[in-house]
ZAMARGU-4260 file (C-alpha; in steps of 0.2 Angstrom, whole numbers, plus 5000, padded with zeros to 4 digits):
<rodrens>
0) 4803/5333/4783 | 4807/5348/4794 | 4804/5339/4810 | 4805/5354/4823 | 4794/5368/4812
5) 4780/5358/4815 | 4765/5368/4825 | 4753/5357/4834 | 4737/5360/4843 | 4735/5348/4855
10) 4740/5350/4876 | 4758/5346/4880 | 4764/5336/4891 | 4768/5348/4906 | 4774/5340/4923
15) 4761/5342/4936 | 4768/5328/4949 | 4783/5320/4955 | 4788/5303/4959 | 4805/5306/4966
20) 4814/5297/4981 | 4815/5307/4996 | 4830/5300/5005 | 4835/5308/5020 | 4850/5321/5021
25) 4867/5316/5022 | 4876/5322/5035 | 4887/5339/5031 | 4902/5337/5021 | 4920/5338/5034
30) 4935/5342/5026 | 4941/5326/5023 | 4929/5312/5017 | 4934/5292/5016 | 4927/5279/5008
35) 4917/5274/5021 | 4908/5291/5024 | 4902/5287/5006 | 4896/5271/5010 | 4890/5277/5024
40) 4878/5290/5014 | 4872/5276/5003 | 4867/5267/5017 | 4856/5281/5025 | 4847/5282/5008
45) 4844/5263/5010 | 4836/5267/5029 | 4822/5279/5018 | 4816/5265/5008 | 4800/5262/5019
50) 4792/5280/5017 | 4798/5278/4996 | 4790/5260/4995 | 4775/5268/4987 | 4786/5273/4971
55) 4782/5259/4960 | 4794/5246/4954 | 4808/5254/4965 | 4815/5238/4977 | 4826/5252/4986
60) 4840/5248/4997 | 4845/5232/4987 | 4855/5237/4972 | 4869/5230/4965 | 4877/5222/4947
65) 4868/5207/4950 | 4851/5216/4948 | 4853/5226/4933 | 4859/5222/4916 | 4867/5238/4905
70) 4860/5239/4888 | 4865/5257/4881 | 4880/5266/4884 | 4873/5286/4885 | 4888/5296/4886
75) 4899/5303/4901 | 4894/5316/4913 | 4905/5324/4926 | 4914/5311/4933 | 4908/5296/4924
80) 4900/5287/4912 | 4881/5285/4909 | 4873/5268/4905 | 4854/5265/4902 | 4849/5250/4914
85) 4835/5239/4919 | 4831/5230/4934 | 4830/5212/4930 | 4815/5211/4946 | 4806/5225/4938
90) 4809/5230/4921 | 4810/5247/4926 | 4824/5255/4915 | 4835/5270/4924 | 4850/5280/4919
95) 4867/5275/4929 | 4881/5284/4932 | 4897/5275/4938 | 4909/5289/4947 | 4927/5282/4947
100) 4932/5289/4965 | 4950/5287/4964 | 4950/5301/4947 | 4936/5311/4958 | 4941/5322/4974
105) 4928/5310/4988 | 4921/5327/4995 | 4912/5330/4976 | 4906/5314/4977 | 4898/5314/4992
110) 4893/5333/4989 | 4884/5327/4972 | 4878/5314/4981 | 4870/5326/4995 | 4862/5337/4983
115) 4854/5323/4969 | 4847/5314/4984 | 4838/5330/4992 | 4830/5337/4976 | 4812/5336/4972
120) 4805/5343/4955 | 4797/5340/4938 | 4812/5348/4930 | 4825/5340/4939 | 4829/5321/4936
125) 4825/5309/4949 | 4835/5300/4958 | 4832/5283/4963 | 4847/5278/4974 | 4865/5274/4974
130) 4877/5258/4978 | 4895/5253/4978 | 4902/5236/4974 | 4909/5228/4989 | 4925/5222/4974
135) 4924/5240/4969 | 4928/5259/4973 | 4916/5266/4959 | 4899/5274/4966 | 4886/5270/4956
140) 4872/5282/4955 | 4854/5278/4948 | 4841/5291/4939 | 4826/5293/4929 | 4829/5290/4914
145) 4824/5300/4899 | 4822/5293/4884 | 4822/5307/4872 | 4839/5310/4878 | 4849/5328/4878
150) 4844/5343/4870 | 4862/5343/4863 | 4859/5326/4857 | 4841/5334/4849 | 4849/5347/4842
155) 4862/5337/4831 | 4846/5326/4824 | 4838/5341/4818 | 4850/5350/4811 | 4856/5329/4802
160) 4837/5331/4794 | 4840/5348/4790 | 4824/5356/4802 | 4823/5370/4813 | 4818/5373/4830
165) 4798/5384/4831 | 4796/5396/4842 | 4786/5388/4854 | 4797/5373/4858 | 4811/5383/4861
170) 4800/5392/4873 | 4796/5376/4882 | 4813/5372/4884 | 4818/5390/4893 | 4803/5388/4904
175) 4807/5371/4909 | 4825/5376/4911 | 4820/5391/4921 | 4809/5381/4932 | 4823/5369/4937
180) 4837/5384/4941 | 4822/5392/4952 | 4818/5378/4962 | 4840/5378/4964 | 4841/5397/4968
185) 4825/5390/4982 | 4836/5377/4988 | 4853/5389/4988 | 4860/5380/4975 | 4869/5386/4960
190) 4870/5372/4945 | 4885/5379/4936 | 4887/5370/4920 | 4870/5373/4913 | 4872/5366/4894
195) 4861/5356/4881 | 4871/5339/4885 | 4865/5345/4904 | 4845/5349/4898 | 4838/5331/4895
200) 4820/5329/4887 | 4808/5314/4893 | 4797/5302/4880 | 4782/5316/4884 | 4795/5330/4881
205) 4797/5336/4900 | 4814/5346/4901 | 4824/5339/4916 | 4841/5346/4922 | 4856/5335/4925
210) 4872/5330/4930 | 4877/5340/4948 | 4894/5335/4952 | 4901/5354/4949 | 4886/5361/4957
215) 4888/5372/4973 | 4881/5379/4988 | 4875/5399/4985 | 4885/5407/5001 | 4880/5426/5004
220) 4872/5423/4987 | 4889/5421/4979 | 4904/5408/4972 | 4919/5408/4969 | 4926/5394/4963
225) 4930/5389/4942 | 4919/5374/4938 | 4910/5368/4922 | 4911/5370/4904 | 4922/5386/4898
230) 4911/5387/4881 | 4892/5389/4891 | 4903/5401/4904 | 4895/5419/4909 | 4905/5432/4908
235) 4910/5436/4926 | 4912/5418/4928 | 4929/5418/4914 | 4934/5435/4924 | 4936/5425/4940
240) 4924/5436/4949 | 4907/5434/4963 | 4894/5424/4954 | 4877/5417/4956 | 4863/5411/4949
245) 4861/5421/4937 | 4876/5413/4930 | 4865/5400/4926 | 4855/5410/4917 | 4868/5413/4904
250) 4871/5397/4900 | 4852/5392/4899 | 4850/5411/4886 | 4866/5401/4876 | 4859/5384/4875
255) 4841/5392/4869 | 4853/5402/4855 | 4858/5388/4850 | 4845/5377/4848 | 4836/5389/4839
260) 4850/5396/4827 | 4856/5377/4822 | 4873/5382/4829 | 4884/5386/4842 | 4883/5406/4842
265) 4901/5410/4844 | 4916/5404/4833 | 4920/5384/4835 | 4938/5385/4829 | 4942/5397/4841
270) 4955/5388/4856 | 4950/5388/4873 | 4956/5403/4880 | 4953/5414/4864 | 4936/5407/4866
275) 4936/5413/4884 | 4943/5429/4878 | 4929/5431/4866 | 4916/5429/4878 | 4921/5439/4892
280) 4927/5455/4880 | 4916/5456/4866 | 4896/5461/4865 | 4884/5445/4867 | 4878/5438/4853
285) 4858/5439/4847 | 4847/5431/4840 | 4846/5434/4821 | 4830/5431/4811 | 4834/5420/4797
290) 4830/5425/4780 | 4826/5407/4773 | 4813/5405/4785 | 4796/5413/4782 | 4791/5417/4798
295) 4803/5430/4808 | 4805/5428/4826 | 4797/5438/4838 | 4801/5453/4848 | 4798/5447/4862
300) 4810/5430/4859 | 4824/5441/4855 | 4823/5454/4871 | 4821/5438/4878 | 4837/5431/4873
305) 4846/5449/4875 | 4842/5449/4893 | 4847/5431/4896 | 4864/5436/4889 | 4867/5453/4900
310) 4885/5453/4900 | 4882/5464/4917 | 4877/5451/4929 | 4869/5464/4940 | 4857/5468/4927
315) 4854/5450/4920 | 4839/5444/4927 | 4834/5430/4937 | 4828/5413/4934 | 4809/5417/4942
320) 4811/5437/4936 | 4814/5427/4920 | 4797/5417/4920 | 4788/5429/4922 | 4795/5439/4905
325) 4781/5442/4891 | 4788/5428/4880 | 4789/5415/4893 | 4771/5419/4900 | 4766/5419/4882
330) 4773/5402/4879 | 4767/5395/4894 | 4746/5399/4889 | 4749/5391/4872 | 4744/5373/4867
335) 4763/5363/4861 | 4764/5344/4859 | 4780/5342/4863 | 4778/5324/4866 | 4775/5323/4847
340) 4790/5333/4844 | 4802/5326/4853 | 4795/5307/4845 | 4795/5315/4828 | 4815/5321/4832
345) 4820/5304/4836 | 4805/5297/4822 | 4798/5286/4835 | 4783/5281/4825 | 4768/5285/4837
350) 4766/5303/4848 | 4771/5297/4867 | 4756/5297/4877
</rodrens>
């Protein structure tokens, strides 16, 4: 069965609220950060427990090992691994991230801790505190937890049962994406390692973006420094020059390509720097109809996905210039289930609620 062709007439799942933590901001990051500033910035999460007592089944300000018990391993994001959790108290499930501080510079962990906890939006994971162990230097970080997992790890499934990605669904994955790096570009935040193991998808099919331990402050709108993952890179990024958010927009045009193309648009045996080479000398690449499927894709997709892949950063639009392209706006006034999607990817039996 070709999960992802599927076309279904029913209201998706769209993210109208959120019930996100609110902690309150850590102090600026100095130069040099110790252990105990860390510690420190936990704790202040820990003093914003009374105005998040509302969120339900969220005891904050007392985590530990004692309370949770790990029961799936999901995979390593920058600077640690990810576990699936649940609070023994509760039974509320969460996504936890262990950051090993003596492999990670303490500034980045702090700074990653600064920005998770200050970020409030449907298509942005939640956070829901952080602890350390007193026996331990690992900070342990604790998220929402979305169970249909990665679009990378969606994308691997399909193409296992041999389906495709429609039209709409991809759709529904830019938007989100492009809501989440416009609620960034809002807060002066650049994410800089947009990629589908960074684009995860909850039970209901809500994109989320994730994992911020390279992402950076937008200063005078630009950055400078050479973070994230070389294959999702835009252009001026691999040249060493300015960037900003529309950076981002390249790697969200490229993940989207290759969703819907069932592969990774540019050569995989290619090394690292030829890879980079390839990227930063040679013309985008674009979305190509393909001939075994009935149905074509439109236009409007493909100028879509051609402005999203600019290699001129100047003339590459923005996320919310973006959102506002025919295609998106199109999208966004049909009817997809993409809960039942997403539960018919991972073949969960029953369409998510």
């Amino acid at each position: 069965m070709k999960v992802a062709q599927q076309n279904y007439g029913d209201e998706t799942a769209r993210p109208t609220s959120t019930n996100f933590l609110t902690p309150r901001r850590p102090r600026a990051l100095s130069k040099s950060v110790s252990l105990d500033d860390v510690r420190s910035a936990i704790k202040r999460f820990d003093n914003s427990s009374d105005e998040d007592s509302s969120l339900e089944g969220s005891p904050h300000g007392d985590w530990s090992d004692d309370v949770l018990d790990s029961f799936a391993r999901l995979g390593e994001g920058v600077g640690g691994a990810v576990h699936a959790v649940r609070d023994k108290r509760t039974g509320k499930c969460y996504a936890r991230k262990t950051i090993v501080t003596r492999g990670s510079p303490l500034k980045y962990v702090l700074r990653e801790l600064s920005i998770i906890s200050t970020l409030e939006h449907p298509n942005i994971t939640g956070f829901y505190g952080a602890y350390m162990s007193p026996s331990s230097s690992e900070v342990k970080v604790l998220m929402e937890l979305c169970e249909g997992r990665s679009l990378e790890d969606a994308g691997l499934e399909i193409r296992r049962r041999q389906g495709r990605v429609g039209e709409k669904v991809a759709g529904r994955v830019a938007e989100g994406v492009l809501q989440g790096l416009s609620y960034l570009h809002s807060k002066r935040f650049i994410h800089r390692d947009v990629k589908p193991s960074n684009i995860l998808l909850t039970r209901k099919g809500v994109v989320k973006l994730c994992d911020f331990g390279v992402s950076g402050t937008l200063v005078k709108s630009v950055a400078q420094t050479f973070m994230g993952t070389t294959c999702y890179m835009a252009p001026e990024r691999i040249s060493g020059s300015d960037y900003g958010i529309r950076a981002d927009v390249w790697s969200m045009g490229l993940s989207v390509l290759e969703l819907t193309q069932n592969a990774f648009p540019y050569p995989r045996d290619l090394a690292p720097l030829e890879l980079m080479f390839h990227i930063s000398q040679n013309t985008p690449p674009t979305l190509e109809d393909d001939h075994t499927l009935s149905t074509p894709w439109s236009s409007a997709m493909k100028d879509f996905i051609a402005l999203s892949l600019t290699k001129d950063s100047h003339h590459r639009p923005t996320p919310r210039e973006l959102l506002h392209h025919s295609w998106i706006v199109e999208i966004s006034r049909r009817k997809v289930n993409m809960a039942r999607w997403i539960s018919e990817v991972w073949n969960w039996g029953s369409i998510a609620a």
